[in-house]
C-alpha positions as CSV (number, residue, x, y, z in Angstrom):
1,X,0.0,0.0,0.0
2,X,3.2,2.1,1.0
3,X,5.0,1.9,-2.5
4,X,1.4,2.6,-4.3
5,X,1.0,5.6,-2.7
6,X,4.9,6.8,-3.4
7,X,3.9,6.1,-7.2
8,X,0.9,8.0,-7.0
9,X,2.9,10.6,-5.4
10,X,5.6,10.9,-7.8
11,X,2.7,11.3,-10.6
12,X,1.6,14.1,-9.3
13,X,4.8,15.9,-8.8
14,X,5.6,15.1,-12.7
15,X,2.3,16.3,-13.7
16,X,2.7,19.5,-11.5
17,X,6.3,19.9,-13.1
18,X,6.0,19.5,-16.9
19,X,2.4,22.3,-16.4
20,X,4.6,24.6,-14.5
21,X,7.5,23.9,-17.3
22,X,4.6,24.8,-20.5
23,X,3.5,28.0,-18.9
24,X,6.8,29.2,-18.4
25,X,7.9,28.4,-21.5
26,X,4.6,30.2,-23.0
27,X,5.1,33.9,-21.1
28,X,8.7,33.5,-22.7
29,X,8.9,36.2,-25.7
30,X,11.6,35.3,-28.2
31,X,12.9,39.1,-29.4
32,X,13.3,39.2,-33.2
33,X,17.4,40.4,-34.3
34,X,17.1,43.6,-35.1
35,X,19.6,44.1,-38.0
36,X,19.2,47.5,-38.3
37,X,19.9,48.4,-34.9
38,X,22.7,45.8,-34.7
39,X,24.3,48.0,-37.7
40,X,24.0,50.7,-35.7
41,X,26.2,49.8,-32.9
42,X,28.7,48.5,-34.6
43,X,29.0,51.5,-36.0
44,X,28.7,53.4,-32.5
45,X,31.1,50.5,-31.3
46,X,33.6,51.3,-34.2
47,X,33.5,55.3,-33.4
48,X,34.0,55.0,-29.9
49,X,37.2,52.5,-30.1
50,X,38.9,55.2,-32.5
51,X,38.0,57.6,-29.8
52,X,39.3,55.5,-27.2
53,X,42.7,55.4,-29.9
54,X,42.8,58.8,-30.9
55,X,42.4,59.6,-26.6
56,X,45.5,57.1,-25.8
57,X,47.9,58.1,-28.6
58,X,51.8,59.5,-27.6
59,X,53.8,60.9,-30.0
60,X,55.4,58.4,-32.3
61,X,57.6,58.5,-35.5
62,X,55.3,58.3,-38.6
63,X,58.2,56.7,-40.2
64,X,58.1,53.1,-38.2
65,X,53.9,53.0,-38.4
66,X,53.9,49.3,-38.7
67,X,50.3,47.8,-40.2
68,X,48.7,47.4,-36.9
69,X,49.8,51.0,-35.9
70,X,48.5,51.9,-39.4
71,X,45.2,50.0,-39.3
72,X,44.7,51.1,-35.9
73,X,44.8,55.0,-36.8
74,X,42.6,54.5,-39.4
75,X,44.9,54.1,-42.9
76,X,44.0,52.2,-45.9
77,X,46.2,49.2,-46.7
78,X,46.9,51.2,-49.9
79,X,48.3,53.8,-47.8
80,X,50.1,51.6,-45.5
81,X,51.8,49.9,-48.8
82,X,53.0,53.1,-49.8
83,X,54.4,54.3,-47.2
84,X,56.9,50.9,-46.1
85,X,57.6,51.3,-50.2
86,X,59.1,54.3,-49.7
87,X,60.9,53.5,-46.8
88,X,62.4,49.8,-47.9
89,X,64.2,52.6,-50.5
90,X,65.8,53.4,-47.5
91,X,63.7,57.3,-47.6
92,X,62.4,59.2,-44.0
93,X,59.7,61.2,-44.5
94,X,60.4,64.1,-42.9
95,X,57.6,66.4,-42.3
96,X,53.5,65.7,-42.2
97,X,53.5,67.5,-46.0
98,X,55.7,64.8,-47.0
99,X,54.1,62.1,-45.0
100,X,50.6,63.2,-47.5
101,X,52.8,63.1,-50.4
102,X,54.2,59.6,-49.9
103,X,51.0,58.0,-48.7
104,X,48.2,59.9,-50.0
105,X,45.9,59.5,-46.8
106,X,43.5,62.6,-46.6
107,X,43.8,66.3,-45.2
108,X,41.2,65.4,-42.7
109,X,43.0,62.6,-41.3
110,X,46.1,64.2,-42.0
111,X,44.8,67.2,-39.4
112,X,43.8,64.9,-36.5
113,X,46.8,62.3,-36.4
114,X,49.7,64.6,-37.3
115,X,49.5,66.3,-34.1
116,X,51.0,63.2,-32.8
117,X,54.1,63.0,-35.3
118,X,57.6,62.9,-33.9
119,X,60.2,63.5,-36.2
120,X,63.5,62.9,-35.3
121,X,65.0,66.0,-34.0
122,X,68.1,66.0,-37.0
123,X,65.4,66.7,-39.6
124,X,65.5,70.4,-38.6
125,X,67.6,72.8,-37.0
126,X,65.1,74.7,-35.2
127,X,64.1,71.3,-33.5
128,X,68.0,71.0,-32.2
129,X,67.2,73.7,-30.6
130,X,64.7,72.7,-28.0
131,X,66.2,70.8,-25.2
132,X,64.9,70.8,-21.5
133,X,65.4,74.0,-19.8
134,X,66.6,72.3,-16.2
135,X,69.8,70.6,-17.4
136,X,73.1,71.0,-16.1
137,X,76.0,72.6,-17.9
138,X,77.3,69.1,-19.3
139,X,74.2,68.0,-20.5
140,X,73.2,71.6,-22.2
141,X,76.4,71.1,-24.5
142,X,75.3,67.6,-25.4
143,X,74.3,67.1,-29.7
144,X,71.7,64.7,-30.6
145,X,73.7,61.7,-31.0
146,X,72.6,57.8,-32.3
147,X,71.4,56.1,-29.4
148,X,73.3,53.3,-31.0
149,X,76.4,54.3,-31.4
150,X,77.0,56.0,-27.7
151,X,79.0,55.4,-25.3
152,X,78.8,54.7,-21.5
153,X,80.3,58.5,-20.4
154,X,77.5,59.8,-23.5
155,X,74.6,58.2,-21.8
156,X,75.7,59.6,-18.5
157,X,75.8,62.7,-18.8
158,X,72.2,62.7,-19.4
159,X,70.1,64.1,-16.0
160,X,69.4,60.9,-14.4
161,X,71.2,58.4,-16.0
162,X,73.8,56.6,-14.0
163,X,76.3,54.0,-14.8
164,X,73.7,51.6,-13.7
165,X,71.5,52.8,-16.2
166,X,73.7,53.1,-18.8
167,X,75.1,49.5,-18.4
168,X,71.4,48.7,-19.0
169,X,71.0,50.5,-22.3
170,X,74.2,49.3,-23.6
171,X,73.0,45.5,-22.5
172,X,69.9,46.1,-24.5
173,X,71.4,47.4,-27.3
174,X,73.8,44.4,-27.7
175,X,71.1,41.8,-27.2
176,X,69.1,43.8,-29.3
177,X,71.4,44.3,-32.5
178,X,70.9,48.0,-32.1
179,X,67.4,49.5,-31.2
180,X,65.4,50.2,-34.2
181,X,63.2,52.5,-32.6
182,X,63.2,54.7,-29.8
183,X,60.3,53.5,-27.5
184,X,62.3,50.4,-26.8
185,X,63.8,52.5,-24.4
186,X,60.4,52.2,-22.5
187,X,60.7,48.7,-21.9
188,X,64.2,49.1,-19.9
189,X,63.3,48.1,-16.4
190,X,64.3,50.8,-13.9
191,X,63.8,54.2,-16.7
192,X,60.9,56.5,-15.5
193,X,59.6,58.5,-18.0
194,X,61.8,61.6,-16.9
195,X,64.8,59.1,-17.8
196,X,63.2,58.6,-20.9
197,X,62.2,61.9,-22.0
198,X,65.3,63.2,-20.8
199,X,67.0,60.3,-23.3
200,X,64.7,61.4,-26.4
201,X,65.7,65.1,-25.6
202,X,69.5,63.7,-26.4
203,X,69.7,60.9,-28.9
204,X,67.9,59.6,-31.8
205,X,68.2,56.8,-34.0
206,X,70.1,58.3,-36.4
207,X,71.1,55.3,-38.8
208,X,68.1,52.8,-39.1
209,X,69.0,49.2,-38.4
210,X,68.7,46.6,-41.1
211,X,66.4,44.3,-39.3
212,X,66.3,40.6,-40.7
213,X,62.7,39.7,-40.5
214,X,61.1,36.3,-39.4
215,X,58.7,35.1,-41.5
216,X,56.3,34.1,-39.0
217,X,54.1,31.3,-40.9
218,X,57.0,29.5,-41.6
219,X,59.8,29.9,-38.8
220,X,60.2,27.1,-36.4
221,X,59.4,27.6,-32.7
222,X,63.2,28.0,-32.0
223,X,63.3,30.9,-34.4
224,X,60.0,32.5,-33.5
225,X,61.5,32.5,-29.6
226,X,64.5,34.3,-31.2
227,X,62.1,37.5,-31.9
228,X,63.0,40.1,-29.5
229,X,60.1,40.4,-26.4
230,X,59.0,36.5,-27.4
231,X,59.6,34.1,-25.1
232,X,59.5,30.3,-25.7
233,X,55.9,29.9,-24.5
234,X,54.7,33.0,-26.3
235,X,56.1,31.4,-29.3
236,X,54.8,28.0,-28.4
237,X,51.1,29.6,-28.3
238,X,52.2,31.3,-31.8
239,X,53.0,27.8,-33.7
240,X,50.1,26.0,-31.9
241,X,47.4,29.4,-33.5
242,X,48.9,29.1,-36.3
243,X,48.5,25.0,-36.8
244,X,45.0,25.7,-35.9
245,X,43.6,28.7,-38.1
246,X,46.3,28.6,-41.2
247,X,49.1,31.6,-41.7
248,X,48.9,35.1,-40.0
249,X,47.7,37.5,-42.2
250,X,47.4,40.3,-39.7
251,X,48.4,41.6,-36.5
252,X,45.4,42.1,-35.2
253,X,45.6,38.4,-35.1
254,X,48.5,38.2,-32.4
255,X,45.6,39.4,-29.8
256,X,44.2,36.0,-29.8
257,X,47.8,34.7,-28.3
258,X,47.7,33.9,-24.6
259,X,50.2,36.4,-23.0
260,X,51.3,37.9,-25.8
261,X,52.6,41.5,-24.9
262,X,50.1,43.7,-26.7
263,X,52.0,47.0,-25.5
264,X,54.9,45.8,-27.5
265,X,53.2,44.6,-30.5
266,X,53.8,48.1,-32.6
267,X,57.8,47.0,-32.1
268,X,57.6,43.5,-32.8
269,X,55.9,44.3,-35.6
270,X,59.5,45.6,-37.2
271,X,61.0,42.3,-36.5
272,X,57.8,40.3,-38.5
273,X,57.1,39.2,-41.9
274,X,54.4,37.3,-43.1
């Protein structure tokens, strides 16, 4: 009598269940996808991330804008071509004129990005000219000189640079093969941005560095960890992405890479070739 009336019992809770089940599922309303608005706010989406870009930019050398640097700011791949064609002739642009002339981009982008252009301080004599106010008298009678061609004694008789420093930026250099572009200098452990801008004020990069790119759809693991700021596991994650969805074709790809260092992307984007 017992289990008959457990039975009977567990009927009624499964009847109870599946008519609470079809009257929730009835008061459910399915919202149709509203393309147009979707459109919409992508394009709301896609303005405020070059706001966002345009809000976070430094000054930066138009002559080293690698793709992503280039895609990010907004330039056609036309424009991006143009411009490393003019440079693999071993050319610098020189001014934000010249910088239209060689890549074509427009006078309204021209206007909003070339605020942020730093040329190197050789390309005129008027920029020379401007160095820091508070320096001492060792420093004031310092020229712009290539970062990689100076000495220990050069390096310190910049405000704030010791021989620790300086042992540090000559170590960097060497493991590097010469810096290719200045903002390497950011990534020296220990240099506050007063060391840094104090640095910039000083030296340049006078002489670009031949850089011998790695083609990275084709290197091996071993010569993917050889790209300065990869390690072995960033370049593990690299091959393993790539055996997975086929050859890079952008950079915007190397965001999908598990610890990959986005804030040096823009640089290891000299050392890449697809």
């Amino acid at each position: 009598m017992g289990i008959l009336w457990l039975a009977l019992l567990i009927i009624v809770f499964q009847i109870i269940y599946f008519v609470y089940l079809n009257w929730a599922m009835n008061r459910t309303v399915i919202e149709p996808f509203d393309v147009e608005w979707h459109a919409q706010q992508l394009v709301l989406d896609s303005i405020a991330l070059q706001t966002k870009q345009q809000l976070e930019l430094k000054p930066f050398n138009p002559n080293f804008i690698s793709d992503y640097k280039g895609y990010s700011l907004g330039m056609s791949l036309e424009e991006i071509d143009k411009l490393h064609a003019y440079r693999e002739k071993n050319h610098f642009v020189n001014s934000a004129a010249e910088f239209q002339t060689v890549t074509g981009v427009s006078k309204q982008w021209l206007d909003s990005i070339s605020v942020y252009f730093k040329f190197p301080q050789w390309t005129s004599s008027s920029q020379k000219a401007q160095l820091p106010k508070k320096q001492d008298a060792i420093t004031t009678a310092l020229e712009i000189k290539d970062i990689n061609t100076a000495s220990r004694d050069e390096l310190m008789q910049v405000r704030g640079i010791g021989p620790v420093f300086s042992d540090r930026i000559i170590n960097e250099r060497n493991r590097l093969r010469g810096f290719v572009h200045m903002k390497q200098l950011d990534f020296i452990w220990g240099l506050s941005p007063e060391n840094i801008a104090n640095l910039n004020a000083y030296f340049d990069i006078l002489d670009p560095v031949v850089v011998l790119k790695t083609n990275v759809n084709t290197a091996t693991l071993d010569e993917i960890s050889k790209i300065p700021y990869i390690n072995y596991r960033i370049a593990r994650g690299i091959v393993i992405y790539r055996s997975s969805h086929g050859d890079f074709t952008h950079l915007k790809e190397f965001e999908n890479i598990v610890n990959f260092p986005l804030d040096k992307l823009e640089i290891i984007s000299l050392y890449l070739a697809f």
